[in-house]
Each structure stands twice: as structure tokens, then as C-alpha cells.
Jmol script that loads the backbone (N, CA, C; Angstrom):
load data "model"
ATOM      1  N   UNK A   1       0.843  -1.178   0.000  1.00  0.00           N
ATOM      2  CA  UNK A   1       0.000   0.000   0.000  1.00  0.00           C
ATOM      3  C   UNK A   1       0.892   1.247   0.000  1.00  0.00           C
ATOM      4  N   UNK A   2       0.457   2.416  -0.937  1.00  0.00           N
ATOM      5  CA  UNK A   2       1.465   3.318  -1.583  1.00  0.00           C
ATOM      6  C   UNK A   2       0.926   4.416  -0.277  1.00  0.00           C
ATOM      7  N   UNK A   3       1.578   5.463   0.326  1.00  0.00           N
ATOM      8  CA  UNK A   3       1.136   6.392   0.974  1.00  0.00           C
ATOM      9  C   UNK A   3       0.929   7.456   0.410  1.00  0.00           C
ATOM     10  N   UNK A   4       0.141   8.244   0.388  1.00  0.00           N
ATOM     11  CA  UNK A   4      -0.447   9.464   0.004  1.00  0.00           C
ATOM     12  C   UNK A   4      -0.188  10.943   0.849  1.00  0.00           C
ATOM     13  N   UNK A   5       0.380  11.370   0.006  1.00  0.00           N
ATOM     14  CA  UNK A   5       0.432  13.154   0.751  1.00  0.00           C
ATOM     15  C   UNK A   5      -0.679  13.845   1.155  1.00  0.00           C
ATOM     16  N   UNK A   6      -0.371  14.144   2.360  1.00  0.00           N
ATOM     17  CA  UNK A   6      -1.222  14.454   3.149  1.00  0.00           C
ATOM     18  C   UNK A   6      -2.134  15.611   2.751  1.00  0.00           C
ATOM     19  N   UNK A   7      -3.704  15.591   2.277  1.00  0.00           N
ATOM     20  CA  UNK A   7      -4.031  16.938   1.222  1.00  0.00           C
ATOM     21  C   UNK A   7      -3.665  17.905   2.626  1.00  0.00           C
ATOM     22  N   UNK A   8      -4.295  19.280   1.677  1.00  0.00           N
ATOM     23  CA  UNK A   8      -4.329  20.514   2.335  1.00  0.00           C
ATOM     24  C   UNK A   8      -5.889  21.306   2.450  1.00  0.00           C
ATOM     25  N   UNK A   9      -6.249  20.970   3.255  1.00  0.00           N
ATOM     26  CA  UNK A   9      -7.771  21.329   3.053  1.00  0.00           C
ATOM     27  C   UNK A   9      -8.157  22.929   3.888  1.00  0.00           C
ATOM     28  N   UNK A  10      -8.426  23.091   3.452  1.00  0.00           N
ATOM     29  CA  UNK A  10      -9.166  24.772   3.283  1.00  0.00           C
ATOM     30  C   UNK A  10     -10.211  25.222   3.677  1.00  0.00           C
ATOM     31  N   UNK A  11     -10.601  26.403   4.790  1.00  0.00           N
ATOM     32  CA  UNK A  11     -11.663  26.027   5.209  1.00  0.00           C
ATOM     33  C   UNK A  11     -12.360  27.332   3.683  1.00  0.00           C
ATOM     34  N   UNK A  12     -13.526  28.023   3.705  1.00  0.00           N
ATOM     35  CA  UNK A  12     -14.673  28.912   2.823  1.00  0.00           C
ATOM     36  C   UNK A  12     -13.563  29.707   2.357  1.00  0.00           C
ATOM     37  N   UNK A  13     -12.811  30.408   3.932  1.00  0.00           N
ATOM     38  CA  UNK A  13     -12.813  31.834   3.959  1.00  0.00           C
ATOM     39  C   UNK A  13     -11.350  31.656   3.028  1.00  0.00           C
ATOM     40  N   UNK A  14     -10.435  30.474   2.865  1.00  0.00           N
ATOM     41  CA  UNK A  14      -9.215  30.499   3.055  1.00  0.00           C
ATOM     42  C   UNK A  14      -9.395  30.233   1.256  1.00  0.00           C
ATOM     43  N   UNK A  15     -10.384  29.367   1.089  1.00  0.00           N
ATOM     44  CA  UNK A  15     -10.354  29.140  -0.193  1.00  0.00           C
ATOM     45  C   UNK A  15     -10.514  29.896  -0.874  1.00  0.00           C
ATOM     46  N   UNK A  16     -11.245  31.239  -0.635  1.00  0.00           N
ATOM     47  CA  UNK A  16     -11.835  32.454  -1.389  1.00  0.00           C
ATOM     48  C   UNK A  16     -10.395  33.476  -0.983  1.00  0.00           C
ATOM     49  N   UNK A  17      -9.721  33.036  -0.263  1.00  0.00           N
ATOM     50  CA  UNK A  17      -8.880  33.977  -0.580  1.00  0.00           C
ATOM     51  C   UNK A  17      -7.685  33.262  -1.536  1.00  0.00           C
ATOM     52  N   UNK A  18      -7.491  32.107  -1.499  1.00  0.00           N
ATOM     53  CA  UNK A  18      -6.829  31.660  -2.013  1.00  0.00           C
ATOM     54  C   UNK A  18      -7.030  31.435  -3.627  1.00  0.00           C
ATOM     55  N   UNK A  19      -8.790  31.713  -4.390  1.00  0.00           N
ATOM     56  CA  UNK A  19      -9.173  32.220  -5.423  1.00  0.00           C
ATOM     57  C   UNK A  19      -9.171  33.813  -5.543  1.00  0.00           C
ATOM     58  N   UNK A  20      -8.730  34.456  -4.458  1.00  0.00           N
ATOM     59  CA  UNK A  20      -8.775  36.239  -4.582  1.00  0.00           C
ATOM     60  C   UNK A  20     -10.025  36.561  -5.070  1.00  0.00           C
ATOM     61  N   UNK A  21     -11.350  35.417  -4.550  1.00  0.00           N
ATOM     62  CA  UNK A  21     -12.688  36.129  -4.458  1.00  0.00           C
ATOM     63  C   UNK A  21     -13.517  36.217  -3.454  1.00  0.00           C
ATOM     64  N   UNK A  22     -14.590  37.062  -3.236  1.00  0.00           N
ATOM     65  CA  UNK A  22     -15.302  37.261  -2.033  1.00  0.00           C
ATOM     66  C   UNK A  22     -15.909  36.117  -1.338  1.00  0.00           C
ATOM     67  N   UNK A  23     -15.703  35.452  -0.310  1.00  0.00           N
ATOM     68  CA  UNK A  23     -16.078  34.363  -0.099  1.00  0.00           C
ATOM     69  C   UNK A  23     -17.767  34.154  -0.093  1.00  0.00           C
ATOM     70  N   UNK A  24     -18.437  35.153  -0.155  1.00  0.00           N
ATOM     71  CA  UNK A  24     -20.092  34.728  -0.671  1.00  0.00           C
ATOM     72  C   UNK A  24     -19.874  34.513  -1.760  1.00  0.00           C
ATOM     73  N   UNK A  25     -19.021  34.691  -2.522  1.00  0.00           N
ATOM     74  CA  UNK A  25     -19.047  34.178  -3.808  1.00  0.00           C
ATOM     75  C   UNK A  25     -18.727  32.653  -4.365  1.00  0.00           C
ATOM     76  N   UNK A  26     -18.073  32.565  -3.529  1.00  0.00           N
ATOM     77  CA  UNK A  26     -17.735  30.711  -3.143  1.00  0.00           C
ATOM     78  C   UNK A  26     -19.042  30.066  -2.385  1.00  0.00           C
ATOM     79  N   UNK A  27     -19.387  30.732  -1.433  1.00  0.00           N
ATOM     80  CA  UNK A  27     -20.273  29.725  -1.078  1.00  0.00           C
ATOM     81  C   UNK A  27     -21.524  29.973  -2.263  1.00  0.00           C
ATOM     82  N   UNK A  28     -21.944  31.361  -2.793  1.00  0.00           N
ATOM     83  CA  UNK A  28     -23.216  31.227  -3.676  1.00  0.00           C
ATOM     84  C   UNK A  28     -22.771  29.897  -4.858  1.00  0.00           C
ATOM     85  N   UNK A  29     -21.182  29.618  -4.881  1.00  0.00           N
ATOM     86  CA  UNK A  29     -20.956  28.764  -6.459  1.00  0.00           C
ATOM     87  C   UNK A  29     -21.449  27.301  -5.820  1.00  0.00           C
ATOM     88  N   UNK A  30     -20.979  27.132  -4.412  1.00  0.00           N
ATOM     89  CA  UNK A  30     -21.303  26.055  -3.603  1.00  0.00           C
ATOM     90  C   UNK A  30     -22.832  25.372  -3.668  1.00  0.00           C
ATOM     91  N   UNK A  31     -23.686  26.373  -3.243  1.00  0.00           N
ATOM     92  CA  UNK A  31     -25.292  26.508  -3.033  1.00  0.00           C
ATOM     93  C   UNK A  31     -26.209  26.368  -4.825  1.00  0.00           C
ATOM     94  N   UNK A  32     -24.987  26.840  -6.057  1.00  0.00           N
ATOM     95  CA  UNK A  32     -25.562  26.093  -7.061  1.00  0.00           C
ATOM     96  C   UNK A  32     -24.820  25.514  -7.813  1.00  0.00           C
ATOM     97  N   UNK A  33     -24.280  24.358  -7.134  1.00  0.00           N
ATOM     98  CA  UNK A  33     -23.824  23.194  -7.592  1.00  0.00           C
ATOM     99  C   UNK A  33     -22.559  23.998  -8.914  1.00  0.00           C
ATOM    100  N   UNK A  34     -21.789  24.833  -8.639  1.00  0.00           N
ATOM    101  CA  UNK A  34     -20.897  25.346  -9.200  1.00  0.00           C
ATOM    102  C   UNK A  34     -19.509  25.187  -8.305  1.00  0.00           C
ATOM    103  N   UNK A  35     -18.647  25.502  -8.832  1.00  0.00           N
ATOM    104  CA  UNK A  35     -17.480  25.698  -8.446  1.00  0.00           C
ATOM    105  C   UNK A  35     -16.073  24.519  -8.298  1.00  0.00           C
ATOM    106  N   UNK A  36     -15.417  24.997  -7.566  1.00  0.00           N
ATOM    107  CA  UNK A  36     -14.229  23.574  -7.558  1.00  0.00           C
ATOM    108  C   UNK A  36     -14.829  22.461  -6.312  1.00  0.00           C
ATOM    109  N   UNK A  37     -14.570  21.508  -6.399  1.00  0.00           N
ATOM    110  CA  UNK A  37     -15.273  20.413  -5.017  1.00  0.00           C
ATOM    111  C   UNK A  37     -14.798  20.595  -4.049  1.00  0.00           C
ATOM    112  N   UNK A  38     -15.732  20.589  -3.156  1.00  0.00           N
ATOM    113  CA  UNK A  38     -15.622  20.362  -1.491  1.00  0.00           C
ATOM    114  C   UNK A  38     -15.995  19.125  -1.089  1.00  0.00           C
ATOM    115  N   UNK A  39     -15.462  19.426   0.663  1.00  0.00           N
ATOM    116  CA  UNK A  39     -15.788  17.837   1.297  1.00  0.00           C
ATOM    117  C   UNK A  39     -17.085  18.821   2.323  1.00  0.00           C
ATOM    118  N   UNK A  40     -17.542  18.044   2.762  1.00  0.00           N
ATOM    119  CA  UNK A  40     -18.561  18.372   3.824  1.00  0.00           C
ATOM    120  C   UNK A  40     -18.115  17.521   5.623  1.00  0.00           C
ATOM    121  N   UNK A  41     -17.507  18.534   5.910  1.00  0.00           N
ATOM    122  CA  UNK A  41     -16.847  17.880   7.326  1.00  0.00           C
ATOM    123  C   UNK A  41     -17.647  18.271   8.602  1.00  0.00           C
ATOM    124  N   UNK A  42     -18.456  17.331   8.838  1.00  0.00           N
ATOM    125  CA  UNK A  42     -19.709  18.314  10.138  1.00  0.00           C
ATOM    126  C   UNK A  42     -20.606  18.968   9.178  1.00  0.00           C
ATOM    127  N   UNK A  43     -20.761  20.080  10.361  1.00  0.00           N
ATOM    128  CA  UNK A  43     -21.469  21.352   9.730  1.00  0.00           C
ATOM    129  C   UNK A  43     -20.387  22.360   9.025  1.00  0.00           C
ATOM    130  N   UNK A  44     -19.399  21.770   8.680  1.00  0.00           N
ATOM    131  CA  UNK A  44     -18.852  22.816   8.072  1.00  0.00           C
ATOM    132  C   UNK A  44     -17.852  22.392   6.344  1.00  0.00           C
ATOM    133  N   UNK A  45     -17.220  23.237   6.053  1.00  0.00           N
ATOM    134  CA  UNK A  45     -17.456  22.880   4.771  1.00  0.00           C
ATOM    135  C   UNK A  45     -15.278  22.664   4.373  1.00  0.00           C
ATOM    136  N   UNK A  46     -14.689  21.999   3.457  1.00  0.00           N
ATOM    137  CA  UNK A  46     -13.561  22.257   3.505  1.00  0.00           C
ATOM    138  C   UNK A  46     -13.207  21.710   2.036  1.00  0.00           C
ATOM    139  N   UNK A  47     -11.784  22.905   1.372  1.00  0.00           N
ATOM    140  CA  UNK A  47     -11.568  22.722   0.050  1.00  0.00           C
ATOM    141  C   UNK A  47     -10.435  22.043   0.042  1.00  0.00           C
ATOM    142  N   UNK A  48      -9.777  21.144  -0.624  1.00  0.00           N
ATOM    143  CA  UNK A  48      -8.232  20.599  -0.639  1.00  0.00           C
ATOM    144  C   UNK A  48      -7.828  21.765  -2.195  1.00  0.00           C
ATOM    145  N   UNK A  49      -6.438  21.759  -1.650  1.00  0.00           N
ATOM    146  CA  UNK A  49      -6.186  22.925  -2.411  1.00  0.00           C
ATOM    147  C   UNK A  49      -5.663  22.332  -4.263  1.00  0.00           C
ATOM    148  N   UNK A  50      -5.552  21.407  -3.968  1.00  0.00           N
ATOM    149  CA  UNK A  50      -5.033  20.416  -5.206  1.00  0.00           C
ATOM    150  C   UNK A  50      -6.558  20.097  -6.113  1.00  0.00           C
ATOM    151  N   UNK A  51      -7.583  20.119  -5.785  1.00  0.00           N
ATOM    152  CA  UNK A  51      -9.010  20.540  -6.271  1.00  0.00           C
ATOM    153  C   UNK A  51      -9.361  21.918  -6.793  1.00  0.00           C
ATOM    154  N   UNK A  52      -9.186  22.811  -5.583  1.00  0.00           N
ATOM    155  CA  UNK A  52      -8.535  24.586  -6.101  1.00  0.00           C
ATOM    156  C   UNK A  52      -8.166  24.683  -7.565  1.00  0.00           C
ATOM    157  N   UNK A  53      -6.740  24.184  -7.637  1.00  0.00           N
ATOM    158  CA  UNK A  53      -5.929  24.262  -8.783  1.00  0.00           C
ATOM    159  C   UNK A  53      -6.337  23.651 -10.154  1.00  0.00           C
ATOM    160  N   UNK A  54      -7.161  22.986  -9.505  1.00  0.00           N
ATOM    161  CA  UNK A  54      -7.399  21.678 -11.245  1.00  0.00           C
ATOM    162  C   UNK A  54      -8.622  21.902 -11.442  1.00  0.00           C
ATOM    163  N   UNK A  55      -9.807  22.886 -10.655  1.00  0.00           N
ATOM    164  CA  UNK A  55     -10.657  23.677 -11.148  1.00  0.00           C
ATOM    165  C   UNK A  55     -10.277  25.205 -11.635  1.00  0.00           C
ATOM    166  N   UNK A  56      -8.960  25.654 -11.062  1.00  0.00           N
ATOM    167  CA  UNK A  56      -8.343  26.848 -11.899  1.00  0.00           C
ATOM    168  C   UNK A  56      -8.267  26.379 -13.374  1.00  0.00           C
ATOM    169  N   UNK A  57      -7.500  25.057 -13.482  1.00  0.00           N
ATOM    170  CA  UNK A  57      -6.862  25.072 -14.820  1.00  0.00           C
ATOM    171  C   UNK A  57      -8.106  24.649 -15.695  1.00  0.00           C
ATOM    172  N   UNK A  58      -9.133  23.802 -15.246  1.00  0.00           N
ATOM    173  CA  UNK A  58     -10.411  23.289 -16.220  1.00  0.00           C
ATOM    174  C   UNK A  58     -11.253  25.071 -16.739  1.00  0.00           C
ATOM    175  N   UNK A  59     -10.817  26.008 -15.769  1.00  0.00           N
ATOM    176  CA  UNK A  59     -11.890  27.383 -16.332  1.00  0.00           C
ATOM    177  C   UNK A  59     -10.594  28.279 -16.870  1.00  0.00           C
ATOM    178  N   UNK A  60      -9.574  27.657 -17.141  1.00  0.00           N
ATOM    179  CA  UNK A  60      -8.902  28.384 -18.111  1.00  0.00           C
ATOM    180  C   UNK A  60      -9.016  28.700 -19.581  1.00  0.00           C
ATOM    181  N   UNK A  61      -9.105  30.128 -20.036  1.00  0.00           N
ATOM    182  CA  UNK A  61      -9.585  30.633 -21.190  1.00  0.00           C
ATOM    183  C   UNK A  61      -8.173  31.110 -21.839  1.00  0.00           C
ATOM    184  N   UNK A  62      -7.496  30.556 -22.882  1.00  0.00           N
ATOM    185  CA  UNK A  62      -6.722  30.853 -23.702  1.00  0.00           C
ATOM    186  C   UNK A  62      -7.062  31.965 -24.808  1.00  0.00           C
ATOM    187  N   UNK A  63      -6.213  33.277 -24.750  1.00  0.00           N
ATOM    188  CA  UNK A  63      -6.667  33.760 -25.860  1.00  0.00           C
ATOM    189  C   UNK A  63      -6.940  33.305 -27.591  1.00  0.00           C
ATOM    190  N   UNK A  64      -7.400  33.634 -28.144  1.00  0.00           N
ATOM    191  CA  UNK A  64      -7.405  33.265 -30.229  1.00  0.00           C
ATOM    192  C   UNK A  64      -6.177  33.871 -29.939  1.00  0.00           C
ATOM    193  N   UNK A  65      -4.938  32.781 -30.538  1.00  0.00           N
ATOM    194  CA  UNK A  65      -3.894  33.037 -31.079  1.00  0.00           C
ATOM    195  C   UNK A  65      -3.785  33.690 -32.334  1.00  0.00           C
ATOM    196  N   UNK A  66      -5.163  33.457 -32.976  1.00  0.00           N
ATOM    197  CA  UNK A  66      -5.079  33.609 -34.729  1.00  0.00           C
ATOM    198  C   UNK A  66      -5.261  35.529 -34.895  1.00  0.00           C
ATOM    199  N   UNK A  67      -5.713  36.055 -33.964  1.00  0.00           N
ATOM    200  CA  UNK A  67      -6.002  37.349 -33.752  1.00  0.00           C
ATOM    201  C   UNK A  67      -4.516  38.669 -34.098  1.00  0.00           C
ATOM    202  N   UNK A  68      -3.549  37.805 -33.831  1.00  0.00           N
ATOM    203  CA  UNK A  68      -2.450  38.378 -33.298  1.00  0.00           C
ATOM    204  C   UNK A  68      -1.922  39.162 -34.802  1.00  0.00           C
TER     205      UNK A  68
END
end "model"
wireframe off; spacefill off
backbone 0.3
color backbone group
């Protein structure tokens, strides 16, 4: 059995800063089934930051190269 690095999980406030957006804005993406995945720990809510990143790179918009 291979061991796994230990994630980094995030609580609302940490994740919205760590997207440099208002954290009602994370939870409104939360509340409609938008945004990068969370876990649901209790009553409270937590992001691994390696989820963060690989929902950064899936809403990445490349400019038209052909424009140039």
C-alpha cells in the first residue's frame, strides 16, 4: 500500500482567498452546484487545495492566437 500526501484542506474563507474572491461568492458557487469540489466535514465545509488548482486550470480561457 502506496502512501499518500497528506491533502491541504481549506476552510470557505481560506479558499476564497486563495481564489482572490469574495467568499459569498464561493459559497453562492457552492449553493448552485458550481465551483471547484468540497468535502462536507460536520457542519462545516472544507476545500483541498489540489481541487482549487485543477478547477483553476479546467476554467482556463486561452486567448485566439489567430487574432495576433
Amino acid at each position: 500500500m502506496t502512501k499518500q500526501a497528506p491533502r491541504k484542506l481549506l476552510t470557505s474563507k481560506q479558499a476564497a482567498e486563495f481564489l482572490n474572491t469574495p467568499e459569498g461568492t464561493v459559497s453562492n458557487w457552492r449553493l448552485r452546484n458550481y465551483g471547484p469540489s468540497f468535502f462536507k466535514v460536520g457542519h462545516g465545509v472544507r476545500y483541498d487545495e489540489t481541487d482549487l488548482l485543477a478547477w483553476l486550470e479546467r476554467n482556463r480561457v486561452e486567448p485566439d492566437q489567430r487574432r495576433s
